[in-house]
C-alpha positions as CSV (number, residue, x, y, z in Angstrom):
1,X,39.5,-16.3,30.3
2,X,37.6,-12.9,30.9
3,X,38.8,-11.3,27.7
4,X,37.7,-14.8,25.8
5,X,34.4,-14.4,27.4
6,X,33.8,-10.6,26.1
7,X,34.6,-11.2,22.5
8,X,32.2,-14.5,23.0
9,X,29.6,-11.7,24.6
10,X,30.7,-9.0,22.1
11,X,30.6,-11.4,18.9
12,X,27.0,-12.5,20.0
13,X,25.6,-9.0,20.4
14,X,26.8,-7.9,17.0
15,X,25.7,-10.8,15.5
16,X,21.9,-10.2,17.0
17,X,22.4,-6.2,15.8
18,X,23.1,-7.4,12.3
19,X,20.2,-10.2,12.2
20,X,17.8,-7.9,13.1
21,X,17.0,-6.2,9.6
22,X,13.9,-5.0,7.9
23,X,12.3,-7.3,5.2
24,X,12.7,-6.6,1.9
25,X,9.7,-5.9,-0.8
26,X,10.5,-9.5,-2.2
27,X,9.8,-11.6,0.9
28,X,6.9,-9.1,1.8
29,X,5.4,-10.3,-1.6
30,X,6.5,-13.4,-1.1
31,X,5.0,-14.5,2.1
32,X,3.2,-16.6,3.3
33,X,1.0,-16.5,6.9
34,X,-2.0,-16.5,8.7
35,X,-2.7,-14.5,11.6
36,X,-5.8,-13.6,14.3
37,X,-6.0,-10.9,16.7
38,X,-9.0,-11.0,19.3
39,X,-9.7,-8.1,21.4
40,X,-12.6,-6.6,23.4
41,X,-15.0,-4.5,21.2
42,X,-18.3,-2.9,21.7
43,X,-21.3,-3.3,24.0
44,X,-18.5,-2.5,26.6
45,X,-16.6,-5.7,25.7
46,X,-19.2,-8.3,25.8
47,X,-18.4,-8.5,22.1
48,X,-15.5,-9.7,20.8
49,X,-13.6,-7.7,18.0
50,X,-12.2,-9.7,15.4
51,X,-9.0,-9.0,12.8
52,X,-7.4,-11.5,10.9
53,X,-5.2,-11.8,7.7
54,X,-4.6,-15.2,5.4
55,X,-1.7,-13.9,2.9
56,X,-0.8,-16.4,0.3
57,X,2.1,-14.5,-1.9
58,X,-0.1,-11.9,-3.6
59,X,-3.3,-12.7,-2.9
60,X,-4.4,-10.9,0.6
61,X,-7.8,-12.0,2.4
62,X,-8.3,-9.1,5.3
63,X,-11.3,-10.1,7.9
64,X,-12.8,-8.0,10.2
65,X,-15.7,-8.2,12.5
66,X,-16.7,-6.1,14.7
67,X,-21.2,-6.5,15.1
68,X,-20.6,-8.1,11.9
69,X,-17.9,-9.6,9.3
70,X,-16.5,-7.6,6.4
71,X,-14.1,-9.7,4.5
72,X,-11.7,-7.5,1.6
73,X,-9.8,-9.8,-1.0
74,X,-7.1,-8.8,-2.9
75,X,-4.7,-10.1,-5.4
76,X,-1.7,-7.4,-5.4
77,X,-0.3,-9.3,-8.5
78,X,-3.8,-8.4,-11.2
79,X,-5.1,-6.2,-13.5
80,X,-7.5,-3.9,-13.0
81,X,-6.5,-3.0,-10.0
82,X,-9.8,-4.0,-7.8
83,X,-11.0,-4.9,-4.5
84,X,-13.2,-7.9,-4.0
85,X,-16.1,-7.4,-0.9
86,X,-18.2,-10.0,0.1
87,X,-22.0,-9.1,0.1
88,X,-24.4,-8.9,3.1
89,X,-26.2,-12.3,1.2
90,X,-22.7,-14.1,1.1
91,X,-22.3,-13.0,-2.6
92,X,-18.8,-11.0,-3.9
93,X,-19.0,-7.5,-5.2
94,X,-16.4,-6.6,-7.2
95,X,-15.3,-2.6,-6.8
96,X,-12.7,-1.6,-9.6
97,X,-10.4,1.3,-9.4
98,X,-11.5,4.4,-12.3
99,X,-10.8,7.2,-10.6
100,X,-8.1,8.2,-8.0
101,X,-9.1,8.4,-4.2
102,X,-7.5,11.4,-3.5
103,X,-8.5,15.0,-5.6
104,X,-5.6,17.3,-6.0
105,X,-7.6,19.7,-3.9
106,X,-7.3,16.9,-0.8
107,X,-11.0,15.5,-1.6
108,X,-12.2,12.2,-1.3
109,X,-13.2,10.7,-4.3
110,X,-16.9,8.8,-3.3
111,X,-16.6,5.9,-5.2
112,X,-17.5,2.0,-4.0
113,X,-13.9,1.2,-4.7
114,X,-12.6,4.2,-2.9
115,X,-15.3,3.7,-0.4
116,X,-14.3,0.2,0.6
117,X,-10.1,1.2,-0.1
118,X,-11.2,3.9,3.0
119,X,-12.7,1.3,5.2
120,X,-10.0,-1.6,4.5
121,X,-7.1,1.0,5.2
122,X,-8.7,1.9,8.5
123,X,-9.5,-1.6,9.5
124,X,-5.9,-2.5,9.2
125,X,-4.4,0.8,11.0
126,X,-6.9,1.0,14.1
127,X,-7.3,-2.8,14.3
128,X,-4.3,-3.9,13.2
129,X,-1.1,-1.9,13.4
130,X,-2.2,-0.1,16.8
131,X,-2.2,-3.6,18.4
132,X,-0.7,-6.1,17.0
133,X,2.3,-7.2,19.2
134,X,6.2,-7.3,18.1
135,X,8.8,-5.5,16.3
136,X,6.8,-4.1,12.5
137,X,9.9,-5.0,10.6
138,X,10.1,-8.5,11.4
139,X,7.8,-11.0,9.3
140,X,7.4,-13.6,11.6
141,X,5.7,-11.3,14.7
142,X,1.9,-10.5,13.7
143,X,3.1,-7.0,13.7
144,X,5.5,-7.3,10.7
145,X,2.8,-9.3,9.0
146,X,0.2,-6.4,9.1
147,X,2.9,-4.1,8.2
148,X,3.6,-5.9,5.2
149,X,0.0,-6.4,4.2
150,X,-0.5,-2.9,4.7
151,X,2.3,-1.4,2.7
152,X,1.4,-4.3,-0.3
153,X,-2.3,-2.8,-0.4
154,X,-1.2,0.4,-0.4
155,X,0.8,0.6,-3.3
156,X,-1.6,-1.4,-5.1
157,X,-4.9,0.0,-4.4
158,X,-3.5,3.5,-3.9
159,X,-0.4,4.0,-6.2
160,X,-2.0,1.5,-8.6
161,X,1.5,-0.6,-8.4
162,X,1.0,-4.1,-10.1
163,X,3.2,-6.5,-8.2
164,X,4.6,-9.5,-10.0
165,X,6.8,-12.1,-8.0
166,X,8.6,-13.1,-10.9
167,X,10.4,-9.7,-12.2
168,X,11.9,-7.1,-9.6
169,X,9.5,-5.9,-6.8
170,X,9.2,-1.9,-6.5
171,X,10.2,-0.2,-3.5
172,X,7.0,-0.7,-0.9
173,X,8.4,1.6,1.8
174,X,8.2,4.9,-0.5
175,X,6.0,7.0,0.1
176,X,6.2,8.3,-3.3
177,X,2.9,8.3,-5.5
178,X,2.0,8.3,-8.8
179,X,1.9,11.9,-10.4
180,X,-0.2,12.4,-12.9
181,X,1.0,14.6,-15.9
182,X,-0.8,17.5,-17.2
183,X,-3.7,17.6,-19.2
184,X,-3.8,17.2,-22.7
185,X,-5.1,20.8,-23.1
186,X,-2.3,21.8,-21.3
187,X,0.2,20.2,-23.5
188,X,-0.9,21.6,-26.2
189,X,-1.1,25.4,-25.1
190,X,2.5,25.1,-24.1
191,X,2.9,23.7,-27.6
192,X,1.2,27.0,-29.3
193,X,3.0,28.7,-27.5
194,X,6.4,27.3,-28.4
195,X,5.1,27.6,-31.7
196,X,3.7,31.8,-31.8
197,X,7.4,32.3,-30.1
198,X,9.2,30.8,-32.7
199,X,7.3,32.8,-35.2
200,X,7.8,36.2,-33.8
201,X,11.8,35.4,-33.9
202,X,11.7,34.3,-37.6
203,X,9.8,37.6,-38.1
204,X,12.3,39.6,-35.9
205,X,15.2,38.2,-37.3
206,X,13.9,38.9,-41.6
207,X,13.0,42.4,-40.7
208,X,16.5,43.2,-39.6
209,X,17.8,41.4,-42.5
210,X,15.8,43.8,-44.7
């Protein structure tokens, strides 16, 4: 009876081990939730601090209010890759990627859409990842949610990755960027180069023919 009751035990604890597993790029696209986290914010907590996500497959609404709302939408599935703000009159602003965020010499592009890819990026890691509650790999706990949402906006916004939920979904938990390859100018110097080479040989090589 003992030794039925340890495989029961044993069979139950694997079976828990295995089920918990990290969600895949395809059901982090393909989601679907709502969630609201409320915690004290300024004025020494008088005021309430806002942060709340409505995810609808691709299309990613982030709000945020702290003295006052900022709302970011997103649709992770569209080209250009762009970031829509609402205005302080209640209109939407519309910031499209041109440039990257990032210089090669580690500085900030100053853009609006870099500007408001900054703010969005920090809303959701000190507002969002730093308190929401549960296991981040897990979909159904408001921290797997954010997770998700995070990683989604990054490769979009960042990596300008173009999501589609009806071909395969690209690896969101890389870390890998886009590179960009060398200038034109470049290309071609190496190509003049190639070129001056291979004339000196030819030259070489009829001389001692001679």
């Amino acid at each position: 009876m003992g030794f039925i009751k340890f495989n029961l035990f044993f069979l139950l604890l694997i079976s828990q081990v295995l089920g918990q597993t990290r969600f895949s790029p395809k059901s982090c696209l393909d989601s679907v939730y709502d969630m609201k986290m409320v915690h004290q914010g300024p004025l020494f907590g008088l005021l309430d601090q806002e942060f709340i996500i409505n995810k609808k497959n691709c299309l990613i609404h982030v709000t945020h209010k702290k003295y006052f709302p900022n709302e970011w939408f997103v649709d992770v599935c569209r080209e250009p890759v762009h970031i829509k703000v609402t205005s302080a009159t209640g209109g939407v602003d519309v910031a499209k990627k041109v440039a990257l965020c990032q210089n090669f010499d580690k500085s900030q592009d100053t853009s609006d859409f870099c500007s408001q890819y900054y703010a969005l990026m920090d809303v959701i890691q000190d507002d969002g990842l730093i308190f929401a509650q549960g296991d981040r790999d897990d979909l159904t706990s408001d921290h797997g949610k954010t997770f998700c949402t995070y990683l989604l906006l990054k490769k979009y916004l960042n990596d300008a990755i173009i999501f589609s939920r009806y071909t395969e979904v690209p690896d969101i938990f890389s870390n890998d960027t886009k590179k960009v390859g060398p200038a034109p100018s470049v290309i071609n110097k190496d190509v003049e180069i190639i070129k001056e080479n291979q004339e000196v040989k030819m030259e070489s090589s009829s001389s001692i023919s001679l």
